[in-house]
C-alpha positions in Angstrom: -8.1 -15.9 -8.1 -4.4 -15.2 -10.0 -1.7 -17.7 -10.0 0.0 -15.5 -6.9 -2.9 -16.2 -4.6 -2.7 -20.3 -5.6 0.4 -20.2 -4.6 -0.1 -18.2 -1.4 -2.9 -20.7 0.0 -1.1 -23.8 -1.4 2.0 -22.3 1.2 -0.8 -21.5 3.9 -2.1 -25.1 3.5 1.6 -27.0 3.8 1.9 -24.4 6.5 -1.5 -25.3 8.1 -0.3 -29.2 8.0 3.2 -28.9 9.8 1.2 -26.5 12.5 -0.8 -29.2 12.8 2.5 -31.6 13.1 3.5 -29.4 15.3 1.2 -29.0 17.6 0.5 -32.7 18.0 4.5 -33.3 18.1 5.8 -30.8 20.5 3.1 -28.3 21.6 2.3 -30.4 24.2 5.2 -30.7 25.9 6.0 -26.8 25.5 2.5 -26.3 27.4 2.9 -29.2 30.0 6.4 -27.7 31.3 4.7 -24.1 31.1 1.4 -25.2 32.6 4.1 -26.6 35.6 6.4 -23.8 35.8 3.3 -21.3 36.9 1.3 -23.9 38.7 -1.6 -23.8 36.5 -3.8 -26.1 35.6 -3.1 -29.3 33.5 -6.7 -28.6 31.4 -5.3 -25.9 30.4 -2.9 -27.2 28.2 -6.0 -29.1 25.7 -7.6 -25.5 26.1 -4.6 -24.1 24.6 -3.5 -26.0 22.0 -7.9 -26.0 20.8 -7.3 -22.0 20.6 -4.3 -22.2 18.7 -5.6 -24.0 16.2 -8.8 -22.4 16.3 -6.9 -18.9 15.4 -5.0 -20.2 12.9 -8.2 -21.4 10.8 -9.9 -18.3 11.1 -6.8 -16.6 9.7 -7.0 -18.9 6.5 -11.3 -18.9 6.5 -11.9 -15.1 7.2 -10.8 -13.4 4.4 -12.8 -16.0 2.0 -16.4 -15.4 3.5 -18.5 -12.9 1.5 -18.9 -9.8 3.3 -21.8 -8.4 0.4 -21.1 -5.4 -2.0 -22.2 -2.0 -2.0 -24.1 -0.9 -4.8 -21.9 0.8 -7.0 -24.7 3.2 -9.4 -24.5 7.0 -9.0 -21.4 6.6 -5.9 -18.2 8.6 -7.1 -14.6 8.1 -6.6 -11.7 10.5 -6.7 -8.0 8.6 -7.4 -5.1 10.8 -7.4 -2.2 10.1 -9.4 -3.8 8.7 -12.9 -1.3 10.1 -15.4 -0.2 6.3 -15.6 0.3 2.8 -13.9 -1.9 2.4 -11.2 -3.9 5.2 -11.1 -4.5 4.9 -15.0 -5.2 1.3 -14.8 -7.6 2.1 -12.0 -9.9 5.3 -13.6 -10.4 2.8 -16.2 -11.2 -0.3 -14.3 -14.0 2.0 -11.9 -15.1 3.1 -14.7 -16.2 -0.2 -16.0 -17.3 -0.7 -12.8 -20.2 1.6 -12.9 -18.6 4.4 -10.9 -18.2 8.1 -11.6 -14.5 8.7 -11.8 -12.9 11.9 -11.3 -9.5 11.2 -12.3 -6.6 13.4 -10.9 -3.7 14.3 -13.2 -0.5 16.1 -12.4 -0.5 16.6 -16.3 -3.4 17.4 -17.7 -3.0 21.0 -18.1 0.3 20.0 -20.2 -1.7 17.7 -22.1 -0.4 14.4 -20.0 -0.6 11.3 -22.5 -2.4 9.5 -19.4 -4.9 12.9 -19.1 -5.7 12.6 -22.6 -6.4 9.1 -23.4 -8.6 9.2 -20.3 -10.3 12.1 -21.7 -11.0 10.6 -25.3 -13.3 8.1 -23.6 -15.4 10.9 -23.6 -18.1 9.8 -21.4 -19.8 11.6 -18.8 -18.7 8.8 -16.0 -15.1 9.8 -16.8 -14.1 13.0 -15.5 -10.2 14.4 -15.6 -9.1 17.0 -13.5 -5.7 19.1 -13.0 -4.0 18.2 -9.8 -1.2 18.3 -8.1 -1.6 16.8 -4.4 1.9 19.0 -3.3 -0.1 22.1 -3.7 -2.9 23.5 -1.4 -4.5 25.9 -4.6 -5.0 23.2 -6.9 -6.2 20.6 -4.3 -8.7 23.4 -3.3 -9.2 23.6 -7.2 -10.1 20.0 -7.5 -12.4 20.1 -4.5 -14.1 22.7 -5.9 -14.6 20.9 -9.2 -15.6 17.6 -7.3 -18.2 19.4 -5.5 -19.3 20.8 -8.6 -20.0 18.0 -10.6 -21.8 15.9 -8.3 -25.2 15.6 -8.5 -26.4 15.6 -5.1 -23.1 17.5 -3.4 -25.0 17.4 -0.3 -25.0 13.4 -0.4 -21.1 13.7 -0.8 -18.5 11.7 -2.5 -18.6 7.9 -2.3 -14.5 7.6 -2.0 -10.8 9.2 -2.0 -7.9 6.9 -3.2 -4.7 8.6 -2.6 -2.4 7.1 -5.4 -0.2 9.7 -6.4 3.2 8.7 -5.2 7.1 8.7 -6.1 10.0 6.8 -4.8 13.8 6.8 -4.7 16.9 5.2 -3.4 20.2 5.5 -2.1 21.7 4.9 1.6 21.1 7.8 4.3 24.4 9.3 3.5 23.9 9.6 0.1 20.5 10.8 0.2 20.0 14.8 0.3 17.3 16.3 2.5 15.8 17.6 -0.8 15.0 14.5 -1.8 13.6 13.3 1.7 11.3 16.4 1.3 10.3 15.2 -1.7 9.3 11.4 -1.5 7.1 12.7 1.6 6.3 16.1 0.5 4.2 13.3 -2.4 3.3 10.0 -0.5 2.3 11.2 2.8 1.5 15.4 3.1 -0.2 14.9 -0.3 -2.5 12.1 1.2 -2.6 14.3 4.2 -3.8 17.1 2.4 -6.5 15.4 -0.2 -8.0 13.6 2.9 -8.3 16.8 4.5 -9.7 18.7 1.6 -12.1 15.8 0.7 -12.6 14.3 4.1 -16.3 16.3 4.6 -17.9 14.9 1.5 -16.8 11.8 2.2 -18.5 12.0 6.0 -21.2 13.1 4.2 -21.5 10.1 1.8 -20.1 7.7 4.8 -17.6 6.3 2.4 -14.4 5.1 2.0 -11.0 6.2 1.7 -8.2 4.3 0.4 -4.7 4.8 0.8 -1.8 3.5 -1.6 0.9 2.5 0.6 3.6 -0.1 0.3 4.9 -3.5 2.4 7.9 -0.8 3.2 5.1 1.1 5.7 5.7 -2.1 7.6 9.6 -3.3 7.2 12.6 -1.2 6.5 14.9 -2.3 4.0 18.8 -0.4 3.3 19.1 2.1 0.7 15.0 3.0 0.8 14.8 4.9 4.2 13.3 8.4 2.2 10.4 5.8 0.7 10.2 3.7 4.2 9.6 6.9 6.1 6.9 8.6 3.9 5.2 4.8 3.7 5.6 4.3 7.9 3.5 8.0 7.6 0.7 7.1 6.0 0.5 3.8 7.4 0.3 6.0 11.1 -1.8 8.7 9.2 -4.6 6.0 8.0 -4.8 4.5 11.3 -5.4 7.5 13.4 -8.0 8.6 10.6 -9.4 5.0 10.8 -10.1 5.0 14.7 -11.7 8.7 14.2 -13.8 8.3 11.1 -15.5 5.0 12.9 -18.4 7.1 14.4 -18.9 8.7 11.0 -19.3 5.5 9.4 -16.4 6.4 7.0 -14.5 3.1 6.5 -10.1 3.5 5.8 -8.2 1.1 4.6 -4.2 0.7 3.7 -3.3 -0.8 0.6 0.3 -2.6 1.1 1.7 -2.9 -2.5 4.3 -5.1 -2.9 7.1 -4.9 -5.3 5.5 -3.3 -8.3 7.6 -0.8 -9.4 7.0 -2.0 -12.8 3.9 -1.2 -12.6 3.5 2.0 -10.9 6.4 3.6 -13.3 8.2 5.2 -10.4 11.9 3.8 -11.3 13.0 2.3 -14.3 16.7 0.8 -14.9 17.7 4.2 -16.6 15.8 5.7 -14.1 18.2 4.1 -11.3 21.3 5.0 -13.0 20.3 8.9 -13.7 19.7 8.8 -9.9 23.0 7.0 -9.0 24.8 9.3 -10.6 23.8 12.3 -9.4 23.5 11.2 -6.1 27.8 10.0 -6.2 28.7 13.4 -7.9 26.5 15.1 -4.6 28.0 13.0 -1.8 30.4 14.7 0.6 34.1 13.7 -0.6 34.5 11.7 2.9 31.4 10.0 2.2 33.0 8.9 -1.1 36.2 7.5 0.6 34.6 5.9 3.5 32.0 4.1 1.1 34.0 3.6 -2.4 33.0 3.6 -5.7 32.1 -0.1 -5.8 30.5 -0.6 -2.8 27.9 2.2 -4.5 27.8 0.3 -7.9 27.0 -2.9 -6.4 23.9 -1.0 -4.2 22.8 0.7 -7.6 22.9 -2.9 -9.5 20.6 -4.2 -6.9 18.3 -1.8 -6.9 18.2 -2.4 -10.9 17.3 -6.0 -10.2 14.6 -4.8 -8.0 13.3 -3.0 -11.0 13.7 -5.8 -13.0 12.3 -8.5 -11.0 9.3 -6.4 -10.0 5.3 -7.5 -11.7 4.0 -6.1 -13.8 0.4 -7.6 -13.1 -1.5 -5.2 -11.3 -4.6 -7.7 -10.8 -4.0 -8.2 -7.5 -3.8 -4.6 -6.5 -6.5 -3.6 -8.8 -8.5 -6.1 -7.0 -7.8 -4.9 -3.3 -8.1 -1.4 -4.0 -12.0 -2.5 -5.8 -13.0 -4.7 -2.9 -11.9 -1.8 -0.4 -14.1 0.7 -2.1 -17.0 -1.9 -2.9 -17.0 -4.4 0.4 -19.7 -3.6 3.1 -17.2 -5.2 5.3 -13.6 -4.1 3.8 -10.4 -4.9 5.7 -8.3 -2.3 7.2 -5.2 -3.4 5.4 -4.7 -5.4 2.1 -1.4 -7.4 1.1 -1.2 -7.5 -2.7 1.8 -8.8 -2.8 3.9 -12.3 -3.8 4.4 -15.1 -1.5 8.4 -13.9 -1.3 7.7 -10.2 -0.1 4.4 -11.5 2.0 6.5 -13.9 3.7 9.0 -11.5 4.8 6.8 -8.8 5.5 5.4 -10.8 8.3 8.5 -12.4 9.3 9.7 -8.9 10.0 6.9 -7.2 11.6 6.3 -9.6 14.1 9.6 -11.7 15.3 11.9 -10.5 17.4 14.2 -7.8 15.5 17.1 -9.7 16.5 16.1 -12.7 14.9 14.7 -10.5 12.2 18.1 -9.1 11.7 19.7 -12.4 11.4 17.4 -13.8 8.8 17.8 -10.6 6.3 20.6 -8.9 6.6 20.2 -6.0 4.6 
């Protein structure tokens, strides 16, 4: 377990103690006036408080119970997006793993740095392809190859992770509809479109597939809305596949990154302030007045201290995306994520949006 777990269950423990303050405290008071106000019965409040707790321990216990492994020899995985961070990190990681990797590369045809050190492993459990998930021929292209290279097509193709991805930034009215075409065009019609392509092999194999999406499928944040609405998509997209690939036996699960930008390589500082400026010198002239030039500085410096303060540890993910692939039992979604962003991811999702508003204002 990393040091970002310890520190996660050491905060679910001090949380589990004042619960249990909490409910000895003032729970049953709450109850008792409820219990009166609908003419129920008093027993009912014991009941109550019993499930409560109950709940909350199987929240903590559940994920820490072995749910067995799948035997990994002769299954093969197809991860999109390797040309670096995750995707890189992952091809190798599988690999060591025991599975057959086919390793999807926008570059690899322009001889990709990623492509080619993936290729000097040179080992028939490594296999690199050409693809670019925006583009029906070569996802047909990489099918085809797939399919070729197994060796028993008819059993299929273990699993899909749909890595590839891009991100950018800005606030609605400086973002151009090009660029909303293009963070979704990537993160969600390009996971669209490998699940489709690859989606009968992996009925065939009744495996997994795994989808990279990000704690911003879940919460909206200012100045991310093109990256929040491609994430919100495949979050939707993997659970409507989820409750339809049940009878196949095909299991889907959502990987919620965190803030790992680091990691994945999408945006760098200089990255940031190539964006920024082309995104001022595009906004309407009104836009300009109405927003000024340092209200737009100060948006671009925080998203440079996103970059900054991002990990660069990709463990955690590394780990969920693994144990989604290898688990008999894997969870629909995974949180790889710090105790900061995991906190407010929840805090978000499920309290009122008022209060939700009040607590972060963007």
């Amino acid at each position: 377990m990393s040091k970002v777990s310890y520190v996660q269950m050491t905060f679910m423990v001090l949380f589990s103690f004042l619960l249990t303050l909490g409910l000895g405290l003032w729970l049953p008071e709450v109850l008792c006036a409820f219990v009166q106000l609908f003419g129920l019965k008093e027993d009912m409040v014991t009941h109550s408080i019993v499930l409560i707790y109950l709940v909350f321990v199987l929240y903590l216990a559940v994920p820490s119970l072995p749910r067995g492994t799948v035997k990994v020899k002769d299954k093969a995985v197809l991860i999109t997006g390797c040309d670096k961070g995750i995707g890189f990190a992952l091809a190798k990681h599988l690999h060591t793993k025991g599975f057959t990797v086919f390793a999807g590369c926008l570059l690899k045809d322009k001889n990709g740095e990623g492509a080619q050190t993936l290729e000097k492993m040179k080992c028939e459990r490594m296999k690199v392809l050409q693809m670019n998930v925006c583009t029906d021929e070569e996802v047909r292209q990489a099918m085809d190859f797939v399919k070729s290279q197994l060796k028993e097509p008819e059993k299929g193709l273990w699993g899909v992770v749909n890595n590839a991805g891009i991100s950018t930034f800005g606030d609605v009215e400086f973002t151009t509809m090009a660029s909303y075409k293009e963070v979704a065009d990537v993160n969600l019609w390009g996971t669209v479109r490998v699940t489709k392509a690859f989606l009968p092999l992996i009925r065939r194999a009744r495996g997994r597939v795994v989808n990279i999406s990000s704690m911003f499928g879940r919460m909206s944040t200012a100045s991310h809305s093109a990256y929040c609405i491609s994430n919100y998509g495949v979050e939707a997209f993997s659970d409507c596949l989820r409750y339809e690939q049940k009878r196949w036996g095909v299991k889907v699960s959502i990987i919620e990154l965190g803030n790992y930008i680091a990691a994945t390589g999408f945006l760098t500082r200089d990255h940031v302030e190539s964006i920024a400026d082309k995104m001022w010198s595009e906004a309407a002239e009104i836009v300009q007045e109405d927003y000024g030039k340092s209200y737009f500085d100060r948006q671009t410096l925080t998203m440079k201290s996103f970059c900054s303060s991002s990990s660069k540890d990709m463990s955690l993910m590394i780990d969920a995306i693994t144990d989604a692939l290898t688990s008999r039992y894997p969870y629909s979604r995974y949180e790889p994520m710090d105790v900061y962003w995991w906190l407010r991811l929840h805090i978000l999702a499920y309290l009122p949006t008022p209060i939700a508003d009040w607590l972060y204002k963007n």
